[in-house]
Biotite code that builds the C-alpha atoms (Angstrom):
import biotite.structure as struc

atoms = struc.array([
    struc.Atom([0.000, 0.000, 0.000], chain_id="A", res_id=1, res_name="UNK", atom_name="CA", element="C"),
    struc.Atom([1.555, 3.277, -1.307], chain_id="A", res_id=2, res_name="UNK", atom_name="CA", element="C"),
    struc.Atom([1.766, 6.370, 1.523], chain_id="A", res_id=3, res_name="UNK", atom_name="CA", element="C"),
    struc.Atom([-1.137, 8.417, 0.090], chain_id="A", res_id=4, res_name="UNK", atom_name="CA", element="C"),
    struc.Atom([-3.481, 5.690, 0.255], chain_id="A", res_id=5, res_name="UNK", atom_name="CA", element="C"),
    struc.Atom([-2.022, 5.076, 4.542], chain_id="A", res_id=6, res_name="UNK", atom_name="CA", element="C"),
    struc.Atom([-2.707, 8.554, 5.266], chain_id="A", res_id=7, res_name="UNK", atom_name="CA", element="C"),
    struc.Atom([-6.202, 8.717, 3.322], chain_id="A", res_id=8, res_name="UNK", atom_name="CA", element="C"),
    struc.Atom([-7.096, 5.592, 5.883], chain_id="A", res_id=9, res_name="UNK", atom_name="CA", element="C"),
    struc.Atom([-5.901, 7.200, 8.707], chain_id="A", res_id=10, res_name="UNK", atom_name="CA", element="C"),
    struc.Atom([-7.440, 10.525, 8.157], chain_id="A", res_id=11, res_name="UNK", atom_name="CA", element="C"),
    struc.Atom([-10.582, 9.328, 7.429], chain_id="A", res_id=12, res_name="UNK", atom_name="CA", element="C"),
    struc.Atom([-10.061, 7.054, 10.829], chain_id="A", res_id=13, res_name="UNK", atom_name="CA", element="C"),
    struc.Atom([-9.478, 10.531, 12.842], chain_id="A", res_id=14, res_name="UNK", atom_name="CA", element="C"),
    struc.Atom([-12.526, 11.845, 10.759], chain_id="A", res_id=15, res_name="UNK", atom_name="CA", element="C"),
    struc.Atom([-14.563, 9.466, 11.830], chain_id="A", res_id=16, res_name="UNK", atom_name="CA", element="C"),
    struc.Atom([-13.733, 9.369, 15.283], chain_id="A", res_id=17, res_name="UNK", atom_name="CA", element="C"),
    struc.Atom([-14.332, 13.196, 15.824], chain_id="A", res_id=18, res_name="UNK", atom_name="CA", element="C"),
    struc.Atom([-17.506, 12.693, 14.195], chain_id="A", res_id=19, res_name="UNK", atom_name="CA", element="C"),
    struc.Atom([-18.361, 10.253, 16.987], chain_id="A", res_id=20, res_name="UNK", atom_name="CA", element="C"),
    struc.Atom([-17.495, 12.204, 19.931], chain_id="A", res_id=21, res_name="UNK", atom_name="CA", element="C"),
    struc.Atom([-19.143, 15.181, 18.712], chain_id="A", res_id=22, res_name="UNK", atom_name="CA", element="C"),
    struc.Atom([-22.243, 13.292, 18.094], chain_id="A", res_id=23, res_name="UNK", atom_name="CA", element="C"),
    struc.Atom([-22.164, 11.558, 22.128], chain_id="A", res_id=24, res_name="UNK", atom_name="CA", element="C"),
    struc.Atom([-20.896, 15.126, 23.419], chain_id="A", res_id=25, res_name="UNK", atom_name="CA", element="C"),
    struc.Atom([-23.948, 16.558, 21.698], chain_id="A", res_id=26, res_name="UNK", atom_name="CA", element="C"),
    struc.Atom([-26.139, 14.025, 22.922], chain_id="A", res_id=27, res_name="UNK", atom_name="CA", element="C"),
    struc.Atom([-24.999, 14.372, 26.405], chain_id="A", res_id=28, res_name="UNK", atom_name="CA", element="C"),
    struc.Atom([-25.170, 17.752, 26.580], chain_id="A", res_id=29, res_name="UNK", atom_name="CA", element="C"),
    struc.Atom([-29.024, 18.093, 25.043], chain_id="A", res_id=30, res_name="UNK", atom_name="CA", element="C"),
    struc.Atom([-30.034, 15.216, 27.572], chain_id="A", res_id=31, res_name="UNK", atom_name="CA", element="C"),
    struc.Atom([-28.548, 16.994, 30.507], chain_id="A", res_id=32, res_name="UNK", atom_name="CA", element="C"),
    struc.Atom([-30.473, 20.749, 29.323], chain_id="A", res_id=33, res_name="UNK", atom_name="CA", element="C"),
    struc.Atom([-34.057, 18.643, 28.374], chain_id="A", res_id=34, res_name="UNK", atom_name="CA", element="C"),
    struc.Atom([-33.798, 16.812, 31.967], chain_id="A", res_id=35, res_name="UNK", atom_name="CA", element="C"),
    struc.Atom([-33.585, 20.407, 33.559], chain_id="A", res_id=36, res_name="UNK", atom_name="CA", element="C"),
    struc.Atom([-36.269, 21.659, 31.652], chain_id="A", res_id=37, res_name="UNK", atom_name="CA", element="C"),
    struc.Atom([-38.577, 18.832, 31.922], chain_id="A", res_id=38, res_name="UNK", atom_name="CA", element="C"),
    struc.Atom([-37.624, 18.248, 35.656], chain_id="A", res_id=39, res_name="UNK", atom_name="CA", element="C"),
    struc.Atom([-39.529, 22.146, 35.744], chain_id="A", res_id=40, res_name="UNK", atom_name="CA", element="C"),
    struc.Atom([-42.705, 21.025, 34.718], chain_id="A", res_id=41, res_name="UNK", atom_name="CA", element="C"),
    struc.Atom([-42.696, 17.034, 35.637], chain_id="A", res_id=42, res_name="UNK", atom_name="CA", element="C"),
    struc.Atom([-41.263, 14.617, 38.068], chain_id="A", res_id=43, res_name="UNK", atom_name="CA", element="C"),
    struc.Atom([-38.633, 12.288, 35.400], chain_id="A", res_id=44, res_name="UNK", atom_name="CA", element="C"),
    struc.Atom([-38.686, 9.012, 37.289], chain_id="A", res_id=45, res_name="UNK", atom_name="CA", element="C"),
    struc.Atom([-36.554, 7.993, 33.829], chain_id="A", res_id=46, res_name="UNK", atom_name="CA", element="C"),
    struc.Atom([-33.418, 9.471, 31.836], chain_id="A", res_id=47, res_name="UNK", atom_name="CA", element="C"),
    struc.Atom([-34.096, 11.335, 28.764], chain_id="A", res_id=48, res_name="UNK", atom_name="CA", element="C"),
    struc.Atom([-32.714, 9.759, 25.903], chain_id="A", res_id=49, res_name="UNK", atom_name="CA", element="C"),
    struc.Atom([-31.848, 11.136, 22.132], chain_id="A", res_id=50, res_name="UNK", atom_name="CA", element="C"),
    struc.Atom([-31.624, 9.809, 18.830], chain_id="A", res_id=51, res_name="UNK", atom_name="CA", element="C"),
    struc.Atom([-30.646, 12.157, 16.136], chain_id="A", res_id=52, res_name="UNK", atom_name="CA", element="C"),
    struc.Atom([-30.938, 10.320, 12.862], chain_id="A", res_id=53, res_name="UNK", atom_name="CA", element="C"),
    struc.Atom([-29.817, 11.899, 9.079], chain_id="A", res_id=54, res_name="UNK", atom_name="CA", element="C"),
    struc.Atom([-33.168, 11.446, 6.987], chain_id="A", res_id=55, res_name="UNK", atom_name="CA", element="C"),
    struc.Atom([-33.147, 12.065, 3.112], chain_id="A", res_id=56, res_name="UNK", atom_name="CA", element="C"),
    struc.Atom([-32.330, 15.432, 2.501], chain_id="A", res_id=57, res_name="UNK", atom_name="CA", element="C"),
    struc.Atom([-29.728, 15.759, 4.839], chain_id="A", res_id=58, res_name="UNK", atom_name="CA", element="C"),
    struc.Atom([-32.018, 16.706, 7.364], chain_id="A", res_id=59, res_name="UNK", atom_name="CA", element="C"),
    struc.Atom([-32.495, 15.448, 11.172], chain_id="A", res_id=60, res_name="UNK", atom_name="CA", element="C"),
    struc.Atom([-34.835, 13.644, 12.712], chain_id="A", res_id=61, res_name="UNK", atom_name="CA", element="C"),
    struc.Atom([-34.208, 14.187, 16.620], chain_id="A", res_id=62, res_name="UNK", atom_name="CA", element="C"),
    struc.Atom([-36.144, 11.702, 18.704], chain_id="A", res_id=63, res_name="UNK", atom_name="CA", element="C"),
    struc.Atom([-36.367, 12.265, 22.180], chain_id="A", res_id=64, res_name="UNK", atom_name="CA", element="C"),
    struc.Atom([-38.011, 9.974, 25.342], chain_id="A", res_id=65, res_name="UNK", atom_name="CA", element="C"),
    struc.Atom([-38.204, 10.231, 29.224], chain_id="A", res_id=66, res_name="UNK", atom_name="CA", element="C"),
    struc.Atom([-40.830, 8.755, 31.171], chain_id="A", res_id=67, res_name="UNK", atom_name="CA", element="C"),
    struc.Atom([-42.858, 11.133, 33.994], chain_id="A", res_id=68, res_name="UNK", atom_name="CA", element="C"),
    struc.Atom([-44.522, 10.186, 37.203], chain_id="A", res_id=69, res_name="UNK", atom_name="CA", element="C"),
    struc.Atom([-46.335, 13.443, 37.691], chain_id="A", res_id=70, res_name="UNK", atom_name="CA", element="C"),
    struc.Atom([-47.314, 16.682, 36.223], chain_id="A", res_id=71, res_name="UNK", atom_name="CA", element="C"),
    struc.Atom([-46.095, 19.356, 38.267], chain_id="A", res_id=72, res_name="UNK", atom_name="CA", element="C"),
    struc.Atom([-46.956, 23.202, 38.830], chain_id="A", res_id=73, res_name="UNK", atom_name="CA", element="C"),
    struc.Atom([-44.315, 24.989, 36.974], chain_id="A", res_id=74, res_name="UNK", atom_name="CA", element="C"),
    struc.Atom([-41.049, 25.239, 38.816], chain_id="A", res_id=75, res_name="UNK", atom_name="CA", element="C"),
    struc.Atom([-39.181, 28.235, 36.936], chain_id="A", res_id=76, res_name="UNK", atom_name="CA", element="C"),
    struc.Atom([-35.717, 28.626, 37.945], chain_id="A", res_id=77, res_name="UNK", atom_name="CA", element="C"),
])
């Protein structure tokens, strides 16, 4: 294997891999902020999970779940 062709692999390896922990750094972070706001308004007795999907169109599809044992009176902070 000529060099060109090593460093195309390994660049599209690092590529990759940054695209992977921006994704679960994004997640993270837009799990933590919706479980703050939610926890205003409703008693989580689950985590909030996302799923961000790329649809046709390069668009996304964000899917988001947490389970609630109660409604709450709004608690602004």
């Amino acid at each position: 294997m000529n060099e060109s062709k090593m460093m195309e692999k390994r660049l599209k390896k690092v590529l990759m891999q940054d695209k992977i922990n921006a994704y679960e750094g994004l997640t993270r972070a837009l799990e933590s902020d919706l479980r703050m706001l939610l926890g205003c308004y409703m008693s989580l007795c689950s985590d909030v999970n996302i799923n961000i999907d790329v649809v046709e169109g390069g668009e996304y599809q964000i899917n988001i779940s947490a389970k609630a044992d109660n409604i709450n009176a709004p608690n602004i902070i």
